[in-house]
N, C-alpha and C positions, 0 to 999 in steps of 0.2 A: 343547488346552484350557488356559486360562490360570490358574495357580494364583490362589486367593485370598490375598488379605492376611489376614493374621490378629491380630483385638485381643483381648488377655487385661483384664480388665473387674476390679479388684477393689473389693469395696465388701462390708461385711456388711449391708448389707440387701437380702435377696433379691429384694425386690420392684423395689428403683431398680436391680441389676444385669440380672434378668430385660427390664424395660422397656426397659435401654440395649441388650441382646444384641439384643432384637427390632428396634430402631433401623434396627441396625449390621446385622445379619443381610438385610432390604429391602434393604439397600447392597449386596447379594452382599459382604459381608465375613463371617471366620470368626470365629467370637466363642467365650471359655473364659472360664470365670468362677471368680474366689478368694474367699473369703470369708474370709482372716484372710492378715495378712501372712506370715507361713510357707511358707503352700500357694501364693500370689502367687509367693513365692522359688523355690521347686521348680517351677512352671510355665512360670516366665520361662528356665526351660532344660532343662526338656522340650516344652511346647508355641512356645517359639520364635517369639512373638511380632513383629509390624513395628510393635507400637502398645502399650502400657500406660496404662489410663483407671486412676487410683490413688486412689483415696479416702483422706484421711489419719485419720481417724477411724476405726482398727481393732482389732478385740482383739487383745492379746498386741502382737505388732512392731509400730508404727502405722507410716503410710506414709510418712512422713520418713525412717524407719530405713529402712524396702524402699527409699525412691530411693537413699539413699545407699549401700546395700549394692549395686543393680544396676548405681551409675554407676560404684562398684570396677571392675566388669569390663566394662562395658557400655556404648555410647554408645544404645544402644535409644532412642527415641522417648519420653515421657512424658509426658501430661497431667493434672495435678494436680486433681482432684474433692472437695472442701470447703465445708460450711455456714460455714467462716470466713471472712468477706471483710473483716478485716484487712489493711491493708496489710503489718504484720510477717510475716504467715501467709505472704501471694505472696510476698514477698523472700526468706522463709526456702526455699520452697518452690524458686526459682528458684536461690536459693544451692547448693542441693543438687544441681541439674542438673533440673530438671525443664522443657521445655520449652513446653509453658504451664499457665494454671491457669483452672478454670470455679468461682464459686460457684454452690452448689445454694441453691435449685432453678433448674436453667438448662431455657432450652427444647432440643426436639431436635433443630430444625430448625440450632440454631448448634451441637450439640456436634459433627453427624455433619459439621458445614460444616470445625468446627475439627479433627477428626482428618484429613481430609482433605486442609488447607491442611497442618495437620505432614509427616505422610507423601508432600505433593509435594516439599516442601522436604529429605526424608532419603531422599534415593536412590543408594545405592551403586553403582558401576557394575557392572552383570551384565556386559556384553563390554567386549574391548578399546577404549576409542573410537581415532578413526582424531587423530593428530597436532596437527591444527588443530582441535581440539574440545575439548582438556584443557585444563580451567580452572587455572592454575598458575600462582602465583607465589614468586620464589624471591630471596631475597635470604642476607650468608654468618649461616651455621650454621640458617637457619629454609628449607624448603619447607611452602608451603600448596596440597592439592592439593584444589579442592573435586568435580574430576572422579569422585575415588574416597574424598573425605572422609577424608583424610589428611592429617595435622600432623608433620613432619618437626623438631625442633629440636635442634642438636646432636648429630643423627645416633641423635637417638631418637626413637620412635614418642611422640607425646603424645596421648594420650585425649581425645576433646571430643565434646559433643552437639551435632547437625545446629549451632542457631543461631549457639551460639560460635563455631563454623568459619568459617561464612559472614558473621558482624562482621568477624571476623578476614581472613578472604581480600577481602570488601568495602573494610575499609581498608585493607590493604597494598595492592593493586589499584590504589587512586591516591594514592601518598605524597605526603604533606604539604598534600596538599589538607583541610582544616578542616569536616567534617559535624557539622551539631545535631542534637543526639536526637530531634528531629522525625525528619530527615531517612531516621538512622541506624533510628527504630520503622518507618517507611513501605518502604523497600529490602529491610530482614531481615524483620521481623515480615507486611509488607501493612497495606494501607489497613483492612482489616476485621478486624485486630488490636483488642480493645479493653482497653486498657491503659494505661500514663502511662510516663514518661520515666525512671522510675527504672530500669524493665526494664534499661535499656542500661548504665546507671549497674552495676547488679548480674551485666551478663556482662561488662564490664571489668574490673569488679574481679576477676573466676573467671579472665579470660582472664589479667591480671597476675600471678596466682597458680601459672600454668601456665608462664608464657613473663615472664621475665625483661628487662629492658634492658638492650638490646646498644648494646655499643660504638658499632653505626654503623647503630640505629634503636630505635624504642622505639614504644609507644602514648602519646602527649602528649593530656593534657587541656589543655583552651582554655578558662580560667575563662570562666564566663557562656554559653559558647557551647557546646562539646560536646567532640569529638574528632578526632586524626590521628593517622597514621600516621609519622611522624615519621624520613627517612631524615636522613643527617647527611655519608654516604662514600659 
């Protein structure tokens, strides 16, 4: 029997949490629901979550404070749920590691489309893959391993959520080749991403933050145009 995925739903109002459980639940997914950021924190590591629908509008912790407390220890999954549709709100939101964001009221047919599209994209590997199947690139003091979603740099484990990784290993993948943020939203994110170009602009920056430039490569911006991978040695 194959276990369910499981999404922890927080939002204080029961009625938009209720309505998303039932969604999610038709999906054969397992649904737990918080109603204040606290009990979100204590869930997210008891009930053990593959997904977090996070509304940032909460009493007490608001959801900003829970992503950034969960992305301390956690590269979990996370979809940001908001009547802000701000663009400050997404960037802050994205800032924080959240890997995307819906405003409300959204239909259901695109939220269950968008937890879905996350959760293909954050798949750790359960067994060994066989040699010729790990996606891996390795350049010195950096491994990018998107096989088992692991960041290797100077021989220490670095933290990242699913998408970062996957910019990351996309651009190392073909150094010095020059992608636009078109390119770079349609590769990471998909076609049915709906979103603007800043996205990319805002996990570079988180990614520069993590990983440094090296002597003999770096993440180069391409005024006007977008980004590379930048090898040198």
């Amino acid at each position: 029997m194959v276990n369910k995925q499981k999404i922890l739903i927080v939002d204080d109002d029961a009625n938009i949490a209720e309505l998303i459980s039932l969604y999610l639940t038709k999906e054969c997914f397992e649904t737990m629901i918080a109603g204040d950021g606290e009990t979100a924190l204590l869930l997210a590591d008891s009930f053990i979550p593959n997904l977090i629908l996070l509304d940032l509008m909460l009493p007490g912790i608001d959801g900003y404070q829970v992503c950034r407390e969960i992305r301390a220890k956690s590269s979990i999954p996370i979809i940001m749920l908001s009547a802000k549709g701000e663009i400050f709100d997404k960037v802050l939101g994205l800032e924080l590691g959240a890997d995307d964001y819906m405003e409300k009221p959204f239909d259901s047919k695109e939220l269950v489309a968008r937890v879905k599209a996350v959760l293909r994209r954050y798949k750790p590997a359960a067994i060994m893959p066989q040699a010729s199947d790990v996606k891996c690139v390795e350049y010195t003091d950096l491994v990018i391993n998107q096989t088992n979603y692991s960041v290797i740099y100077k021989g220490k484990t670095v933290e990242m959520p699913p998408k970062e990784l996957e910019l990351l290993y996309f651009l190392a993948s073909s150094p010095n080749h020059v992608f636009t943020r078109e390119q770079l939203l349609d590769q990471i994110w998909g076609y049915e991403y709906i979103g603007d170009t800043r996205t990319v602009d805002v996990h570079i920056k988180r990614l520069r933050e993590k990983i440094s430039d090296h002597a003999g490569w770096r993440i180069a911006t391409i005024w006007g145009i977008g980004y590379k991978f930048e090898v040198t040695q």
